[in-house]
C-alpha positions as CSV (number, residue, x, y, z in Angstrom):
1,X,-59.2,15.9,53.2
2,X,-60.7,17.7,50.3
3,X,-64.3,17.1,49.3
4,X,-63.0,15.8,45.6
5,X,-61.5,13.4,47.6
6,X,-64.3,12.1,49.6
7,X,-66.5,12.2,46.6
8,X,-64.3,10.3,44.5
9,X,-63.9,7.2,47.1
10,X,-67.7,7.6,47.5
11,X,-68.5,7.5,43.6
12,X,-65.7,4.6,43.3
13,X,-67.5,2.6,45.9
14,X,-70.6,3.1,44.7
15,X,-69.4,2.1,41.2
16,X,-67.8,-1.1,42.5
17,X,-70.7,-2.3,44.5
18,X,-73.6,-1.7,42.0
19,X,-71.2,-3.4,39.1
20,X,-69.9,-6.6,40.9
21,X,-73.5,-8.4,40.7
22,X,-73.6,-7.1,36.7
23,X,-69.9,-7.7,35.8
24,X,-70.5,-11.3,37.1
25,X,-74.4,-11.1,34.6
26,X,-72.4,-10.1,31.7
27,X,-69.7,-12.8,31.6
28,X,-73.0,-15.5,32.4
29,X,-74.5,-13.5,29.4
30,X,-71.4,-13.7,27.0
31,X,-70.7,-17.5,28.1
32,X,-74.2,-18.3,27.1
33,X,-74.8,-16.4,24.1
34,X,-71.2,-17.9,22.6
35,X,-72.8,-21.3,23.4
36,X,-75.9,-21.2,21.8
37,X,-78.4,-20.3,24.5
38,X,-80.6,-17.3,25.8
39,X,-79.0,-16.3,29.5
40,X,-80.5,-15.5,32.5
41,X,-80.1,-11.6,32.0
42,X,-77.4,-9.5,33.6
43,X,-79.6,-8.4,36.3
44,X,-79.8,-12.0,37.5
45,X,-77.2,-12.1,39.9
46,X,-78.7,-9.1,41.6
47,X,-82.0,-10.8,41.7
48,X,-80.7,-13.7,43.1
49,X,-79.3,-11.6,46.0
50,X,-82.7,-10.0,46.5
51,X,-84.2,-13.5,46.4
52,X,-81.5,-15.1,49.3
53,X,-81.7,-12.1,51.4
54,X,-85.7,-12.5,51.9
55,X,-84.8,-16.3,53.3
56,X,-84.7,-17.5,56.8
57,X,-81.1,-17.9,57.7
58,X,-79.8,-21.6,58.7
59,X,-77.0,-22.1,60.4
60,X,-75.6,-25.9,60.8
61,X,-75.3,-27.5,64.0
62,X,-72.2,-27.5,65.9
63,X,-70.7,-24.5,63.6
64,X,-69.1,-22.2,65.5
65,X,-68.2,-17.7,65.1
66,X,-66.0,-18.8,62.1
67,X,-68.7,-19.5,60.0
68,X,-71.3,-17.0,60.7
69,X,-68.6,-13.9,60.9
70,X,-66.8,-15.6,56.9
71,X,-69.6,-13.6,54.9
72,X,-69.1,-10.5,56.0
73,X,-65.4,-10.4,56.8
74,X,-65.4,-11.6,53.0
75,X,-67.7,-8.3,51.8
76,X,-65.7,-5.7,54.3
77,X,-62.2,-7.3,53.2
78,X,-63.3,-6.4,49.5
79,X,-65.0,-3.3,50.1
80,X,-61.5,-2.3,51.7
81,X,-59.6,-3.0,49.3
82,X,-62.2,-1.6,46.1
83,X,-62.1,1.7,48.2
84,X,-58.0,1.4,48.7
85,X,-57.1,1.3,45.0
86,X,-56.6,3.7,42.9
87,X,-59.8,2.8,40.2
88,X,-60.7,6.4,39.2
89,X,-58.4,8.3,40.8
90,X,-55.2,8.9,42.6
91,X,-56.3,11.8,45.0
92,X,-59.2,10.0,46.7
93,X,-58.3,9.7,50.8
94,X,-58.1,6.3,50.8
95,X,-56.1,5.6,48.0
96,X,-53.3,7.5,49.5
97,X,-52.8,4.7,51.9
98,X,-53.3,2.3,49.8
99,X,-50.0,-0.2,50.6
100,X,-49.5,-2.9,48.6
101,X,-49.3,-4.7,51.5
102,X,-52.1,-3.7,53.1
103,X,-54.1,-4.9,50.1
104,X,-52.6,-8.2,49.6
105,X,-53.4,-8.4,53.5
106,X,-57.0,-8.0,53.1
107,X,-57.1,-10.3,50.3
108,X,-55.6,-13.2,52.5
109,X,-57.5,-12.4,55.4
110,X,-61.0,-13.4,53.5
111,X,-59.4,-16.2,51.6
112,X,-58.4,-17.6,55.4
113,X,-61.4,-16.3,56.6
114,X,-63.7,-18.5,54.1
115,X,-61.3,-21.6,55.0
116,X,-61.6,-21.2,58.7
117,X,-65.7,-21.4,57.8
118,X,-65.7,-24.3,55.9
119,X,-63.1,-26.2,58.4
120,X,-65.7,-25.3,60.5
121,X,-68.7,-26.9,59.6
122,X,-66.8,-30.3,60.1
123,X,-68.1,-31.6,56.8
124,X,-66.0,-33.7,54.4
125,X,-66.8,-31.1,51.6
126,X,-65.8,-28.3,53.9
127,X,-62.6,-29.5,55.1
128,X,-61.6,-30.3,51.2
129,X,-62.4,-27.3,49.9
130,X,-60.3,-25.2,52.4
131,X,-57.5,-27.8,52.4
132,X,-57.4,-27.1,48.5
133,X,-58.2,-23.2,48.7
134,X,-55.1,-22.8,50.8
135,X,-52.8,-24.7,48.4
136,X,-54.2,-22.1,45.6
137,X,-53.4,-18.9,48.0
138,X,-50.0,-20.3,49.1
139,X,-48.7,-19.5,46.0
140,X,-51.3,-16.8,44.6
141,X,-50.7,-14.3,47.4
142,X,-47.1,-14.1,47.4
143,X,-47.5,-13.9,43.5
144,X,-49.7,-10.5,43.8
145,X,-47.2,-9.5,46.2
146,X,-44.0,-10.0,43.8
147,X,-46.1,-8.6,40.8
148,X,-47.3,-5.6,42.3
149,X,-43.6,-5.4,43.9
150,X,-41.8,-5.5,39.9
151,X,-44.1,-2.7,39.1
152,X,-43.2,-0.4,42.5
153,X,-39.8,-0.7,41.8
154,X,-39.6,1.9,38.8
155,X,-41.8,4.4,41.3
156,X,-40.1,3.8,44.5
157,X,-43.0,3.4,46.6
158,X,-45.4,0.2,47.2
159,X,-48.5,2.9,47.3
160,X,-50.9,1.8,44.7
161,X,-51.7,5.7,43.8
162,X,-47.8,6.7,43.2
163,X,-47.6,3.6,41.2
164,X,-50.6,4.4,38.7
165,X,-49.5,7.9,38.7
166,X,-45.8,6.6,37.6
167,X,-47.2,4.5,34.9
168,X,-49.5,7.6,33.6
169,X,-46.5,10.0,33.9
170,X,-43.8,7.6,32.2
171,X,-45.7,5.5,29.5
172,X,-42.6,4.0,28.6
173,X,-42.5,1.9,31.4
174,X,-46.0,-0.1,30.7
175,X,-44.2,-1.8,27.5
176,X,-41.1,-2.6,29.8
177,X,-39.9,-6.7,30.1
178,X,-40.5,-6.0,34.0
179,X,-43.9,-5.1,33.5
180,X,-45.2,-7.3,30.7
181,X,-43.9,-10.5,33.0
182,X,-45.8,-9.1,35.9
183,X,-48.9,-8.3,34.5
184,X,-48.9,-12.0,33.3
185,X,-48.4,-13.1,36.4
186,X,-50.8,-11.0,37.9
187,X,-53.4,-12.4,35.4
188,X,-52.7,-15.7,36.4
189,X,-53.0,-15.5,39.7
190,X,-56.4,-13.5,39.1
191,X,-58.2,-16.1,37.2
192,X,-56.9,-18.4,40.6
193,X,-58.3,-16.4,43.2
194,X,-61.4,-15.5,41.7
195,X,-62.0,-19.2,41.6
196,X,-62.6,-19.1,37.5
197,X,-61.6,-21.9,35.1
198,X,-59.1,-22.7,34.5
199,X,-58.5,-23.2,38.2
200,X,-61.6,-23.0,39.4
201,X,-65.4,-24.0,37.9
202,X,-67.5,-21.4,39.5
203,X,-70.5,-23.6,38.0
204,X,-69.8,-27.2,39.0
205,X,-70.5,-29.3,42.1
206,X,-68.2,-31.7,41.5
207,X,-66.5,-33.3,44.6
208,X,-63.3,-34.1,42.0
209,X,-63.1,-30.7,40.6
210,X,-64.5,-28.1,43.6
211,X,-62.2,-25.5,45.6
212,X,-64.9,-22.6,46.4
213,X,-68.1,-24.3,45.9
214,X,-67.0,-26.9,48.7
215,X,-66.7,-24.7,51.1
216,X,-69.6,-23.0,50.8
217,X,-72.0,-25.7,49.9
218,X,-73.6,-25.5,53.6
219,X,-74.5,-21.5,53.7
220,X,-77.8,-20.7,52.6
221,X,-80.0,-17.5,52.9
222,X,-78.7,-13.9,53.7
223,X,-75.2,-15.8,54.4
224,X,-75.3,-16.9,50.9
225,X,-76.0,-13.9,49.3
226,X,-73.3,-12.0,51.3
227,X,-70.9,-14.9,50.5
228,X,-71.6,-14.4,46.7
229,X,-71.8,-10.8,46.5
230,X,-68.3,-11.7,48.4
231,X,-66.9,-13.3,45.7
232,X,-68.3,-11.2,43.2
233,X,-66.9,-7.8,44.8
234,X,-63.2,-9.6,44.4
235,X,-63.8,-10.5,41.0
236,X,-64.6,-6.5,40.1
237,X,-61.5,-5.4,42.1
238,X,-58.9,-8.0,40.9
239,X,-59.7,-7.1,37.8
240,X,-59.8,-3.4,38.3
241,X,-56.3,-4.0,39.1
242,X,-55.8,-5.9,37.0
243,X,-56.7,-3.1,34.7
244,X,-55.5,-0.2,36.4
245,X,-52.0,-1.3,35.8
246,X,-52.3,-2.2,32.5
247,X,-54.1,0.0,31.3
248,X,-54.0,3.2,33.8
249,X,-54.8,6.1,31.3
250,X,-58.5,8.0,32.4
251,X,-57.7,8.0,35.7
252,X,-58.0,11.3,37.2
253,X,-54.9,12.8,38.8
254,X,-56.2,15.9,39.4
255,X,-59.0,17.8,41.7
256,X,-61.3,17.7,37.7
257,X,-65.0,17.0,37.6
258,X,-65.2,15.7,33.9
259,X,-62.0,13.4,34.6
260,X,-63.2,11.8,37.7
261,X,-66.7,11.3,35.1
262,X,-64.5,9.9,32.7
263,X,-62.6,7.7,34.8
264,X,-65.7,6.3,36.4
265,X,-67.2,5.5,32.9
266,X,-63.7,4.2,31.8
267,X,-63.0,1.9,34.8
268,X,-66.9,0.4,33.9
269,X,-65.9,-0.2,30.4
270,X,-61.9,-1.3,31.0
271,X,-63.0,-3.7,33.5
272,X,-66.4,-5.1,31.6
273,X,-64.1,-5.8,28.5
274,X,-61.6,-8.0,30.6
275,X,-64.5,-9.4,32.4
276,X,-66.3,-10.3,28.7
277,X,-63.0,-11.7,27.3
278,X,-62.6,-14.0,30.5
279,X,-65.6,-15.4,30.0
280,X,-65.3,-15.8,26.0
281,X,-61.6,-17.3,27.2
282,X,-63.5,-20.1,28.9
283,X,-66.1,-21.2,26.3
284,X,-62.8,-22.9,25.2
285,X,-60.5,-23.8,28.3
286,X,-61.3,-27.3,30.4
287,X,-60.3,-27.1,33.9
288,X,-57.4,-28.6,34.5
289,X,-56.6,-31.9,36.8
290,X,-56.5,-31.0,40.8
291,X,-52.3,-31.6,40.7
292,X,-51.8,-29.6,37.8
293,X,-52.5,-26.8,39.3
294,X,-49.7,-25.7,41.5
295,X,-47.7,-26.5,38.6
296,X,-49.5,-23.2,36.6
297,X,-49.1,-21.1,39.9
298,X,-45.5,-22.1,40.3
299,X,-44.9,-20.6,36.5
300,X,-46.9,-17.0,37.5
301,X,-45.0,-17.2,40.4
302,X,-41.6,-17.5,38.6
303,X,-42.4,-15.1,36.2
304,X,-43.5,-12.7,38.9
305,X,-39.7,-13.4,40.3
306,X,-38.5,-12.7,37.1
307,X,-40.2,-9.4,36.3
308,X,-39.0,-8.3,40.2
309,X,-35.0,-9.3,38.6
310,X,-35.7,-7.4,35.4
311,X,-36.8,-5.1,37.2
312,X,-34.1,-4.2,39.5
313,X,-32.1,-4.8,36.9
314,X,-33.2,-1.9,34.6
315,X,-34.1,0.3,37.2
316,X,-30.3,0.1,38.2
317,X,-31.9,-0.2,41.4
């Protein structure tokens, strides 16, 4: 383990944790500057965490471990997978076992995780929300899995680090069929399990349109604030995926000071501009009906199954 190593993960970490709360200010900030209005600040979220943290926790009657242990199986589940990727480099000690498996693993077991905690609380809204969250993630995980799976294929290896490393080595494979359909798919099914329109309105409390917000209408306090900080964390890391497949130059591949720096700032700025575009995106996009939705996941899904064909296919594997 060399001490590049450790200090990458550490500075990648620190990165992703200090930039969740902002990434999720910035795209409140773009969405209300595009309609008209002043904002809240970027550093709002983060004051809103400071804010929950200093009240009393509550905890509903009759709940049972399931919903005290959700929040921070959410934050550990995403701090594990922010420190397996590969998000400024490829050397760090983590991101060598970084499995594609392992990570869509981790991303279930929070999703389930914040299900189980709202079956829990034995509310109507609860037991909605997690019935309709698990619809979502029976068709989003598999499609992260068959998207990340198109792009493996080229490398021969479902590590997340030899994949990037591929991709940096052989540009030509980034403007492939395989790899434009996946990375389609894997948009798709970003948007869905960050719980952002139009899947998901992060900002309503409607009982006809809710998925997230029902099952976590009955936390409040520090639980709250971890749950959100929760949710934000997977936002930064899906789309520092996201991003690190698409777009994988600046990532250092070597044991160099200045490229780790530049990655770090690179990784801020790639995955600020995605975040800034989804937001402007859904100034204009309407959530669509509950039903309709499996019917958009079932088309990432089959594109995902299409870029895995294609990419067998050209691979000659």
């Amino acid at each position: 383990m060399s001490g590049f190593g450790v200090v990458a993960l550490a500075a990648q970490l620190l990165l992703v944790v200090a930039g969740a709360p902002l990434l999720t200010g910035v795209m409140r900030q773009v969405r209300a500057r595009m309609e008209g209005r002043a904002g809240a600040g970027v550093l709002q979220p983060w004051r809103d965490v400071r804010k929950l943290l200093r009240k009393e926790p509550i905890t509903p009657a009759g709940s049972g471990p399931a919903f005290r242990t959700a929040p921070l199986v959410l934050v550990v589940t995403g701090l594990l997978v922010a420190a397996l990727l590969p998000l400024a480099a490829v050397t760090t000690p983590a991101a060598s076992h970084g499995d594609l498996i392992v990570v869509v693993a981790l991303l279930a077991l929070g999703t389930v995780t914040l299900a189980l905690a709202g079956l829990d609380t034995g509310t109507a809204f609860g037991g909605m929300g997690a019935s309709r969250e698990m619809t979502i993630a029976a068709l989003v995980e598999p499609t992260i899995l068959l998207s990340v799976l198109a792009l493996s294929i080229p490398a021969g290896s479902t590590g997340l680090a030899t994949i990037v490393a591929g991709r940096i080595d052989e540009p030509a494979r980034l403007a492939s069929p395989s790899s434009l359909l996946a990375l389609v798919a894997l948009a798709v099914v970003t948007i869905a399990e960050a719980g952002r329109l139009p899947v998901d309105n992060p900002s309503t409390h409607l009982e006809l349109t809710m998925v997230h917000e029902a099952m976590v209408l009955e936390y409040a306090g520090p639980d709250l604030a971890l749950v959100e900080f929760g949710a934000q964390l997977r936002l930064t890391v899906l789309l520092g995926l996201l991003a690190t497949l698409a777009v994988p130059w600046g990532i250092a591949t070597t044991s160099s000071w200045p490229a780790l720096l530049l990655a770090l700032v690179l990784l801020a700025v790639k995955v600020t501009v995605l975040g800034a575009g989804l937001a402007a995106a859904e100034v204009f996009w309407a959530k669509v009906r509950l039903f309709r939705v499996p019917e958009l996941l079932a088309g990432s899904f089959l594109l995902a199954l299409l870029a895995v064909t294609a990419s067998y296919f050209l691979s000659g594997a």
